[in-house]
C-alpha positions as CSV (number, residue, x, y, z in Angstrom):
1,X,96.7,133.2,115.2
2,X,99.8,132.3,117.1
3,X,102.3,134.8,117.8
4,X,105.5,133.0,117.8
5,X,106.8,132.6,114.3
6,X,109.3,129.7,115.9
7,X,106.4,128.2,116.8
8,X,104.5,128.6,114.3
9,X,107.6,126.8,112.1
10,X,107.5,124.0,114.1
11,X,104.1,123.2,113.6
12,X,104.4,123.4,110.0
13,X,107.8,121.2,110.2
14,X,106.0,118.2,112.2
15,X,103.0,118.6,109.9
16,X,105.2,117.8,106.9
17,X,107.0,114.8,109.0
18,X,104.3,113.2,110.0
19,X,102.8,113.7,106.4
20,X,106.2,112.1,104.3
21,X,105.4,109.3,107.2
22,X,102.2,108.8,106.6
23,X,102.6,108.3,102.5
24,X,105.9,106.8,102.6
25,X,104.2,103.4,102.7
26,X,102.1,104.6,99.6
27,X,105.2,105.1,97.2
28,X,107.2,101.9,98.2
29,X,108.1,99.0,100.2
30,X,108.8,99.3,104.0
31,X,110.9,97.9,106.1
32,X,109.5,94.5,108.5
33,X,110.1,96.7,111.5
34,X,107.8,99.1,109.8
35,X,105.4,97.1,108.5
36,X,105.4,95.7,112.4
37,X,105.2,98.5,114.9
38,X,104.3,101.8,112.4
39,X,101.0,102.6,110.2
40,X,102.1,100.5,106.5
41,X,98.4,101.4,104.5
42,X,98.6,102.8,101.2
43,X,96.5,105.3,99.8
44,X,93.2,103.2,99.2
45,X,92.3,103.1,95.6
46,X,88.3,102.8,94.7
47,X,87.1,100.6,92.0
48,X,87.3,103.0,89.3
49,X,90.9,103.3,89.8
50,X,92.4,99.6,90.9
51,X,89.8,97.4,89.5
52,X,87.5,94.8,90.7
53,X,83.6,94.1,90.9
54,X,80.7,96.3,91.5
55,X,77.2,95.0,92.4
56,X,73.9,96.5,93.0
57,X,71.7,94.1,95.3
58,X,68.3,94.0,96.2
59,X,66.6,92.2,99.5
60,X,63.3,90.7,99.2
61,X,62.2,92.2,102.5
62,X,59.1,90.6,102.2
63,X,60.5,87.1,101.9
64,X,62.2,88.0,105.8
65,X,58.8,88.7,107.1
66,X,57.2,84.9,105.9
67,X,60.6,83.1,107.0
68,X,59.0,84.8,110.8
69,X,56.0,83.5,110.2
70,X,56.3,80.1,109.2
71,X,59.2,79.8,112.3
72,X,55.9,81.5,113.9
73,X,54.1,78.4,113.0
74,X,56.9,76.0,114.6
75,X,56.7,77.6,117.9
76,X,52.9,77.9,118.3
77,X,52.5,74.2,116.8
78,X,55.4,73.6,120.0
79,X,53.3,75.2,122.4
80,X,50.0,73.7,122.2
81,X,51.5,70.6,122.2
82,X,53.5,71.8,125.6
83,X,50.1,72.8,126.8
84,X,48.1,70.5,125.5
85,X,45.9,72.2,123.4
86,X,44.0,70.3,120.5
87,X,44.7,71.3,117.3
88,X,44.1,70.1,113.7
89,X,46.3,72.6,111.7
90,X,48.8,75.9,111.8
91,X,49.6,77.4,108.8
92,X,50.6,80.5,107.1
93,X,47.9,81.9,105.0
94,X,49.0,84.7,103.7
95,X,52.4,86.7,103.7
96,X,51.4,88.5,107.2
97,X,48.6,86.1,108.7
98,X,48.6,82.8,110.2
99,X,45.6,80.5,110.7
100,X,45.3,77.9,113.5
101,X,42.7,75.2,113.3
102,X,41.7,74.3,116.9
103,X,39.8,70.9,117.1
104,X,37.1,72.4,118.5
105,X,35.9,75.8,120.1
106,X,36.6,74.7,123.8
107,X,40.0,74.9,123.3
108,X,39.8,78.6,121.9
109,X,40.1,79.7,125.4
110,X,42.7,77.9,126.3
111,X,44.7,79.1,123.1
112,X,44.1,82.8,124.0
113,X,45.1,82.4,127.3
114,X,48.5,80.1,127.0
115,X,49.2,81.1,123.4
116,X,48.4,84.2,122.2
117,X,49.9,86.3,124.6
118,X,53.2,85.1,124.3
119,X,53.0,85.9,120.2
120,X,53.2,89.1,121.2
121,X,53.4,90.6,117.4
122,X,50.2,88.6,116.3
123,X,46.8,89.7,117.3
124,X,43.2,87.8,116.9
125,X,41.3,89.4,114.0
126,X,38.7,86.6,113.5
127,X,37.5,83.5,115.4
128,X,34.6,81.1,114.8
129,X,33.7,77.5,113.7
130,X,34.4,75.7,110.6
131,X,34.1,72.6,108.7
132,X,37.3,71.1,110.6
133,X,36.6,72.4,114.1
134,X,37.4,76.0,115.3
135,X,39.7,78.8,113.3
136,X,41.5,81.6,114.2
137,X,42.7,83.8,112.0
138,X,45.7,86.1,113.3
139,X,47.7,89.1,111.7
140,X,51.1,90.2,112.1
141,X,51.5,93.7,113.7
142,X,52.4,96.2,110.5
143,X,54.9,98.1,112.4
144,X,56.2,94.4,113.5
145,X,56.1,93.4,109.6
146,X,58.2,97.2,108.5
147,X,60.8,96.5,111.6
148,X,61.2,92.9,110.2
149,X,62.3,94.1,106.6
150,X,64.4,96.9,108.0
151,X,66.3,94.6,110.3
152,X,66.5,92.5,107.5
153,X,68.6,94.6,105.1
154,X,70.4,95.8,107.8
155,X,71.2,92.0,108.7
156,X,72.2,91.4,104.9
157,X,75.0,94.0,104.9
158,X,76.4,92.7,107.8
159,X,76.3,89.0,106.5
160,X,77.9,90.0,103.5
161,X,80.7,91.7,104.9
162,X,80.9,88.8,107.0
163,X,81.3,86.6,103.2
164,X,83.6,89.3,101.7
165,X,86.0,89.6,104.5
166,X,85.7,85.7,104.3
167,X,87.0,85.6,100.8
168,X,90.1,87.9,101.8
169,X,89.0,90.8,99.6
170,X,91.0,94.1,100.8
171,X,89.5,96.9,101.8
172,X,85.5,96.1,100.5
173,X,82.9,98.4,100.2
174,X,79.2,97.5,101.4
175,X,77.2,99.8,101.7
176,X,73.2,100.2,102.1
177,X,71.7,102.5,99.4
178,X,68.1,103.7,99.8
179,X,65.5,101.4,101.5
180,X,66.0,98.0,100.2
181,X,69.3,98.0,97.9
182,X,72.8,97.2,98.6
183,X,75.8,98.5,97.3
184,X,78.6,95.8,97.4
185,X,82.6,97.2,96.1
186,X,84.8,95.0,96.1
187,X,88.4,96.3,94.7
188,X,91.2,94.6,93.2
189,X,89.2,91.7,92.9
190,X,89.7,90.6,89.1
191,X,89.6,87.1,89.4
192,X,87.0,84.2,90.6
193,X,84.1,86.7,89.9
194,X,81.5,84.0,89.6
195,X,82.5,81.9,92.7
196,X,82.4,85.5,94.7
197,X,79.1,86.8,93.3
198,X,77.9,83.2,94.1
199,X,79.3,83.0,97.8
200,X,77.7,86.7,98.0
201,X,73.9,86.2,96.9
202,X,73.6,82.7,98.2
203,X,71.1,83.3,100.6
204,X,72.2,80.2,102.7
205,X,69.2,79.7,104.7
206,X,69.1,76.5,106.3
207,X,65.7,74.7,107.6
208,X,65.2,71.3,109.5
209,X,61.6,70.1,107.9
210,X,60.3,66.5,108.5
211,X,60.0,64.1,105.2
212,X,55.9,63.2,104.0
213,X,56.2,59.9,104.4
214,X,52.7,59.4,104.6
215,X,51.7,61.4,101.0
216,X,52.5,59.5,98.1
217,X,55.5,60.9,96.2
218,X,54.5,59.7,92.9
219,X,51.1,61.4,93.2
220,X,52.5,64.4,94.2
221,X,55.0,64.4,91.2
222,X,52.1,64.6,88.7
223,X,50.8,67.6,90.7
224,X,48.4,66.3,93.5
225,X,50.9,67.7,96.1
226,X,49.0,67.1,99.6
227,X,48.3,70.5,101.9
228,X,50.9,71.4,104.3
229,X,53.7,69.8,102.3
230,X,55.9,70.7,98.9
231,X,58.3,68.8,96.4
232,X,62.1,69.6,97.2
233,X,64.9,67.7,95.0
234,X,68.2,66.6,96.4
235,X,71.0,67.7,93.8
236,X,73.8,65.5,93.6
237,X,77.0,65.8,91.1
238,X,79.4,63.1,90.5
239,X,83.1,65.3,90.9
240,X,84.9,62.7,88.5
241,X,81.7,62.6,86.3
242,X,80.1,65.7,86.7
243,X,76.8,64.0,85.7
244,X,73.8,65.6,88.0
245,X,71.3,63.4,89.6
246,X,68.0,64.8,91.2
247,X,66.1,62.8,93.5
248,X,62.7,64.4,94.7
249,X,61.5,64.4,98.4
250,X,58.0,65.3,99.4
251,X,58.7,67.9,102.6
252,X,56.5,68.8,105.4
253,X,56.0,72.9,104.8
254,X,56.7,73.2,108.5
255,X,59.5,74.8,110.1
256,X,61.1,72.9,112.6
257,X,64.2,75.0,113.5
258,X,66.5,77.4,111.2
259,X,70.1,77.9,111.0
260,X,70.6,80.9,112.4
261,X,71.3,79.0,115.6
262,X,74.5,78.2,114.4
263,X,77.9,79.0,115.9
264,X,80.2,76.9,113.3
265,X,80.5,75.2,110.9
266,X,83.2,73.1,109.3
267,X,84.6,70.6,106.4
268,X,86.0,67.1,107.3
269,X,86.4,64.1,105.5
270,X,83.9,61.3,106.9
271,X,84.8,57.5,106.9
272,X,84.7,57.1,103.0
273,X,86.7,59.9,102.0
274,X,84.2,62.4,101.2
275,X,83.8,66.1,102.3
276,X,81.2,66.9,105.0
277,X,79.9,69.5,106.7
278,X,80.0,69.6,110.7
279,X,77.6,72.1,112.5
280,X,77.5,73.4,116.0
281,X,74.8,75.3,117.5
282,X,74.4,77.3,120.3
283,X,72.7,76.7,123.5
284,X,69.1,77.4,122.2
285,X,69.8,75.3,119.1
286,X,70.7,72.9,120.9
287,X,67.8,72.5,122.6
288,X,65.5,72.8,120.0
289,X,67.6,69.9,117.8
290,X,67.4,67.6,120.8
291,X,63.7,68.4,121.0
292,X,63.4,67.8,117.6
293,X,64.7,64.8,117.6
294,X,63.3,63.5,120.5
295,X,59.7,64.1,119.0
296,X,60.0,62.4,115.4
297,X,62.3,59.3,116.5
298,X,62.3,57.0,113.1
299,X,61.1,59.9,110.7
300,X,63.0,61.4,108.2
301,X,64.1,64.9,109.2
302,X,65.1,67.0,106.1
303,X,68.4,68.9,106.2
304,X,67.2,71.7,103.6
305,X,69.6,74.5,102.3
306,X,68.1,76.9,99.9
307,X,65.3,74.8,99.5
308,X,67.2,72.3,98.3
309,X,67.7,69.0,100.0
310,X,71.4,67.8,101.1
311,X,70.4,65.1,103.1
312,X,67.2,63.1,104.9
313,X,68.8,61.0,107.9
314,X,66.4,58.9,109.8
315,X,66.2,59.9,113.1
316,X,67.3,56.7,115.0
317,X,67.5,58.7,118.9
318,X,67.2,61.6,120.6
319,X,70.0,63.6,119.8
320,X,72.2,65.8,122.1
321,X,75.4,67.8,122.1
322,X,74.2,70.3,120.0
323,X,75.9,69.1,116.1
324,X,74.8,67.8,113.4
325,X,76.1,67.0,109.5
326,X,75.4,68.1,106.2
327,X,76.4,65.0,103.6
328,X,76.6,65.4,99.6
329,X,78.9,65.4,96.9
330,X,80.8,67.9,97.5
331,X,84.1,69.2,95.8
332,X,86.9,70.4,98.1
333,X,85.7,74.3,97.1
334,X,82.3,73.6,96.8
335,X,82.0,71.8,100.5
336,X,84.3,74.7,101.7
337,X,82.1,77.8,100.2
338,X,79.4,75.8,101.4
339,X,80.8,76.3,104.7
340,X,81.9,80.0,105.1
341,X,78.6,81.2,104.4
342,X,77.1,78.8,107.2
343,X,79.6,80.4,109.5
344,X,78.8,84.2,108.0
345,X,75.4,83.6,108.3
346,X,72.3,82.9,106.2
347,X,70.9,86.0,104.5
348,X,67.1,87.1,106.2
349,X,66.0,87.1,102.6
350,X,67.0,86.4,99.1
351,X,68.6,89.1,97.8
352,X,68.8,90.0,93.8
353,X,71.3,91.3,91.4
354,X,70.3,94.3,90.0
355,X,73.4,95.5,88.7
356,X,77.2,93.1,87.6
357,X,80.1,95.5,86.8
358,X,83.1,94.4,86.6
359,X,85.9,97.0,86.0
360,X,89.5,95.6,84.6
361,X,92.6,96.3,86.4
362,X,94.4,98.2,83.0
363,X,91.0,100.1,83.1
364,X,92.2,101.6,86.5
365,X,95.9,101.9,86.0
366,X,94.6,104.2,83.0
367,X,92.7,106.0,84.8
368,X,95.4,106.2,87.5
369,X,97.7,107.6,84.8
370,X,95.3,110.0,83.4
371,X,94.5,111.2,86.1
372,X,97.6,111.6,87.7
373,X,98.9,113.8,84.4
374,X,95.9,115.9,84.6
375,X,96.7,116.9,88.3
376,X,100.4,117.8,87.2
377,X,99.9,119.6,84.7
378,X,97.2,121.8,86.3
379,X,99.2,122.1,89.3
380,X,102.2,123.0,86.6
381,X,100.3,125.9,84.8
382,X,98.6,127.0,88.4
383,X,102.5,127.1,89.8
384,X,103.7,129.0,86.4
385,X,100.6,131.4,86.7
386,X,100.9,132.4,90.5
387,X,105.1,132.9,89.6
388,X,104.6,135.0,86.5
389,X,101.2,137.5,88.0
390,X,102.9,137.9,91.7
391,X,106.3,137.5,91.4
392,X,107.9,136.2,94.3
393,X,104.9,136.3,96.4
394,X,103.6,134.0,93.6
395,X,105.9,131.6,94.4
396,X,105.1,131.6,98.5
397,X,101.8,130.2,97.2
398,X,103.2,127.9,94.6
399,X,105.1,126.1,98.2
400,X,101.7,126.7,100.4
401,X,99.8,124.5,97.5
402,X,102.2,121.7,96.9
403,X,101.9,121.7,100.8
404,X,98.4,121.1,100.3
405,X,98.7,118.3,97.6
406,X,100.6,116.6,100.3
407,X,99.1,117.2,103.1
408,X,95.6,115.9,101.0
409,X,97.0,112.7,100.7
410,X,98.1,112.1,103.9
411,X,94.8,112.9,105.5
412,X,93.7,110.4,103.5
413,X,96.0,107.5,104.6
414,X,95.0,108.1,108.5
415,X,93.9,105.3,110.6
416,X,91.0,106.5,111.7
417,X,89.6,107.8,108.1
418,X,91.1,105.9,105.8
419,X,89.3,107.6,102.9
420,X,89.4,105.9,99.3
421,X,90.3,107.1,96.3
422,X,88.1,107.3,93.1
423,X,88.4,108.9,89.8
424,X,86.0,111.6,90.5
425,X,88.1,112.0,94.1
426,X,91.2,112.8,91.7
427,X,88.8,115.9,89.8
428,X,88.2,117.0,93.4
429,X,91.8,117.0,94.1
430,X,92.2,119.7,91.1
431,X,89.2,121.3,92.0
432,X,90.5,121.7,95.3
433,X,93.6,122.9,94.4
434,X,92.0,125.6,92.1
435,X,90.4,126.8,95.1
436,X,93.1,127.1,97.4
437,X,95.2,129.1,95.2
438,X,91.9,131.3,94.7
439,X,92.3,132.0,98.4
440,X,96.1,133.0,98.0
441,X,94.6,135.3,95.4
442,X,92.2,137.2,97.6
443,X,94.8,137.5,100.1
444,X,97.3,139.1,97.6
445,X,94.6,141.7,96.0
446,X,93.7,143.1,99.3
447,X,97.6,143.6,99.9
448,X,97.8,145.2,96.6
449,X,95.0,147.5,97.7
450,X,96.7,148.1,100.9
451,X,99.9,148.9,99.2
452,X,98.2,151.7,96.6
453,X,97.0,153.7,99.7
454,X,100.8,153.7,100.9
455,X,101.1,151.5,103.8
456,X,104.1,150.0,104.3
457,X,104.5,146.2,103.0
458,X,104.3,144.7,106.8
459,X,101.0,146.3,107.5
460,X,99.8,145.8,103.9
461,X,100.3,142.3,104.4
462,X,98.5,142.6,108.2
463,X,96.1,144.1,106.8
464,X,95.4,142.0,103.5
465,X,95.2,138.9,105.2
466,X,92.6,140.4,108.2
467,X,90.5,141.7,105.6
468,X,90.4,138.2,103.4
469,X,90.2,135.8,106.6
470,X,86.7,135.8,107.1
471,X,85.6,135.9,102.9
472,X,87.9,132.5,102.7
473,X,86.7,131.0,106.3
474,X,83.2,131.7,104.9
475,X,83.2,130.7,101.1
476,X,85.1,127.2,102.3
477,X,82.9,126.4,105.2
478,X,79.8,126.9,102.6
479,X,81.4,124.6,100.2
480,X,82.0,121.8,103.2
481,X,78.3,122.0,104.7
482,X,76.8,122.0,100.5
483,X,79.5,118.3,100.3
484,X,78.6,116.8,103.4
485,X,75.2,115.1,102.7
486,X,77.0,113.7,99.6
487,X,79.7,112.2,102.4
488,X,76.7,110.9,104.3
489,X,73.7,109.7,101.5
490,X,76.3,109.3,98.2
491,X,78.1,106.2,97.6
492,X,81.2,105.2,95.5
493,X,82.2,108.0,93.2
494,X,80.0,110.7,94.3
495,X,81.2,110.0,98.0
496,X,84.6,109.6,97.3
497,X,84.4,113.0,95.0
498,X,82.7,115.2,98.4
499,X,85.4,113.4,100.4
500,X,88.4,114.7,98.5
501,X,86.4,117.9,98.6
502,X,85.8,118.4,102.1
503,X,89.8,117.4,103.0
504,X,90.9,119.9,100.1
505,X,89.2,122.3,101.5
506,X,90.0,122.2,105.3
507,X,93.7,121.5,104.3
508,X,93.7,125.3,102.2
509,X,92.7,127.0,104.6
510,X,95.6,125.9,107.4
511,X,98.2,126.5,103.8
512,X,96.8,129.7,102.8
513,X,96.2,131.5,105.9
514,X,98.6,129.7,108.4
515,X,101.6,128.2,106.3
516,X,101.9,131.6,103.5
517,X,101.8,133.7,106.4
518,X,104.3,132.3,108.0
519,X,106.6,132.3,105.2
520,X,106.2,135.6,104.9
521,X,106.6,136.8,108.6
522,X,109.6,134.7,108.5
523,X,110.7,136.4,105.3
524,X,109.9,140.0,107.5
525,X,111.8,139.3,111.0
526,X,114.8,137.0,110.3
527,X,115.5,138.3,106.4
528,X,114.4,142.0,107.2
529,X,113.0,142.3,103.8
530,X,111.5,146.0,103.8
531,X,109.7,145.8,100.1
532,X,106.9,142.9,99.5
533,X,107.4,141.9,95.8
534,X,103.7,141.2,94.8
């Protein structure tokens, strides 16, 4: 404990500065000088309390792990064309396996020499002749496969923040829960719900595939869809209209290149007035588009989003510079949602909704309200209680735990935490405040007991607060370490409930052992009281 009660004061005087700083933005508007050069957040209100939309999300992991292995299949198909190795036929066979059809077994050699030890996540677990030539049958690595679908959910969060920081939302909450699921918050957000549930599940995955032009479209229609390739419609909307046309394409399963070599991506009008969509990609897309393009000059290449078709451009030349365009009918919003989630990213997998909440913004300010009238009148009868049982001693704590209320609050509006604030984070307010004045009472008792052997009220008061330190050090730390997994695994209310907790908590202890006792030693050396009324 420090020894200097001017000291001491001081401490206590810059803690309540700093704290009246800190929530002064929180209770009204500041100044643009403020707003410029000094912290300006509010207290951050949860879901529960301002509103907005709630979604639980799943990834379909699994889905990640085949988008590898059919890009898998473009870059082996590349190879053996680089190294001249015959083949027939690559395809995925089965969510983890890929089978390559070699024209014959001489080039089997060959393939495990120049191929398969670059794919280093693959490895041989059959070989042998077959109608068609030679086939090899190789199997992604299943610690490759679980590091796929973790990366892949970890991937998802940050593309979605990415979307929702995109849409302007304030202060959104994303947040991975358990193995596969996502928990997406996204306060104050009360209107557009569709168009940002939509911007935030698309999963925006855009593939280059060549157009069948070979299979016969009308054949495939009726079902007799050839091997290797699969029906994909273009979806166009007249805006003035809104009639919807579908034109089928028969599509080349085969991966040439994926967006995720993006770097931008952008809306312009073209010639005729209508909205576009300019891509850029970086250096390594840019090599494979040129290669691309330099391989299937005068074939259709498919621009495919979401396995839907936007657009089938001849390929006329090879094409450098690294851009390309997506064309449709777009709207202004549409072409520009479209967009920002090119430039956020495409999701590694689809992801589905498990859960849609939506909570109202009167919902909140209710719960605001109640809330708020609940904490005041708990902290009115705690504050009457204290008064009444020890007296003016009473009243030292009634001043320690407004103190704390503050001081809560202002911990909570720090730059570097920035905790929110949730319904059940308002119960833990009051629970917290309960349990601070419970340490007051501890302290007081063991002066009380102090006081009946007949020590005088200065070393009653020593004595009382020596003998309570380590019960209220102990029975708070207990109560932190018992909230701190719920800080670290819980989400939303539970977290913000252990939050509120945790703060109340460390705050009591600095009111009820450091601010009372100053009070009091103030009350003892400059007011020379000789009687402690308790």
């Amino acid at each position: 404990m420090i020894q200097s009660l001017r000291l001491r004061l001081a401490i206590i005087g810059i803690v309540l500065l700093v704290s009246v700083f800190l929530l002064y933005p929180s209770f009204g508007p500041v100044p643009t000088f403020w707003a410029k050069y000094l912290p300006d957040s509010p207290i951050r209100l949860g879901l529960d309390l301002r509103g907005g939309l709630h979604l639980i999300l799943e990834v379909q992991a699994d889905k990640a792990v085949e988008a590898v292995l059919d890009q898998t299949v473009s870059e082996a198909s590349a190879m053996m064309k680089e190294e001249k190795i015959r083949y027939t036929d690559v395809q995925r066979s089965s969510p983890s396996s890929l089978t390559v059809l070699l024209k014959d077994a001489d080039q089997a050699a060959l393939f495990d020499q120049k191929i398969l030890e670059k794919l280093h996540n693959f490895k041989k677990i059959s070989a042998g002749p077959s109608e068609n030539g030679f086939e090899i049958q190789l199997q992604l690595d299943p610690k490759a496969a679980e590091s796929i679908r973790y990366k892949a959910v970890r991937q998802a969060v940050d593309t979605i923040r990415n979307r929702v920081d995109a849409l302007g939302v304030a202060e959104p909450d994303v947040v991975i829960h358990g193995t596969d699921r996502i928990i997406v918050q996204l306060p104050g957000l009360t209107e557009d719900l569709n168009r940002a549930i939509d911007i935030i599940k698309q999963t925006a995955r855009l593939e280059f595939k060549l157009v069948d032009e070979k299979g016969d479209l009308n054949a495939a229609i009726k079902g007799d869809v050839p091997p290797g390739s699969e029906i994909l419609n273009k979806v166009d909307r007249n805006p003035a209209t809104g009639i919807v046309t579908r034109t089928p394409y028969l599509v080349r399963k085969q991966l040439l290149m994926t967006g995720d070599v993006l770097t931008d991506a952008r809306v312009q009008p073209d010639q005729m007035g209508r909205m576009i969509i300019t891509m850029d990609f970086n250096r390594t897309g840019a090599r494979q588009f040129e290669r691309i393009t330099g391989d299937h000059v005068r074939e259709k290449l498919a621009i495919i989003l979401d396995n839907r078709v936007y657009s089938a451009p001849v390929i006329k030349d090879r094409i450098s510079g690294g851009s390309a365009i997506i064309e449709g009918m777009f709207s202004p919003e549409e072409a520009h949602d479209l967009a920002l989630v090119l430039r956020a990213g495409s999701l590694p997998a689809p992801v589905k909704i498990l859960e849609n909440r939506t909570v109202g913004p009167s919902l909140g300010a209710d719960s605001i309200r109640l809330g708020r009238n609940a904490i005041a009148l708990g902290l009115l009868l705690v504050v009457i209680g204290m008064a009444v049982y020890y007296r003016w001693s009473g009243v030292v704590a009634d001043v320690a735990l407004i103190m704390n209320l503050l001081l809560i609050f202002a911990i909570m509006v720090l730059p570097g935490l920035r905790a929110t604030l949730t319904l059940p984070g308002l119960a833990g307010v009051a629970l917290t405040m309960g349990m601070a004045i419970d340490a007051n009472v501890l302290i007081f008792e063991r002066v009380r007991e102090e006081l009946r052997t007949g020590k005088s009220a200065k070393v009653a008061l020593e004595n009382g607060y020596a003998k309570a330190f380590s019960v209220i050090i102990d029975s708070n730390l207990t109560t932190i370490l018992s909230a701190l997994p719920l800080i670290q695994f819980g989400t939303g209310p539970i977290k913000g409930f252990a939050v509120t907790l945790c703060i109340g908590l460390i705050v009591s202890m600095f009111t009820a052992l450091f601010v009372t006792r100053a009070i009091f030693d103030y009350s003892f050396q400059m007011k020379r009281i000789k009687t402690l009324s308790i």
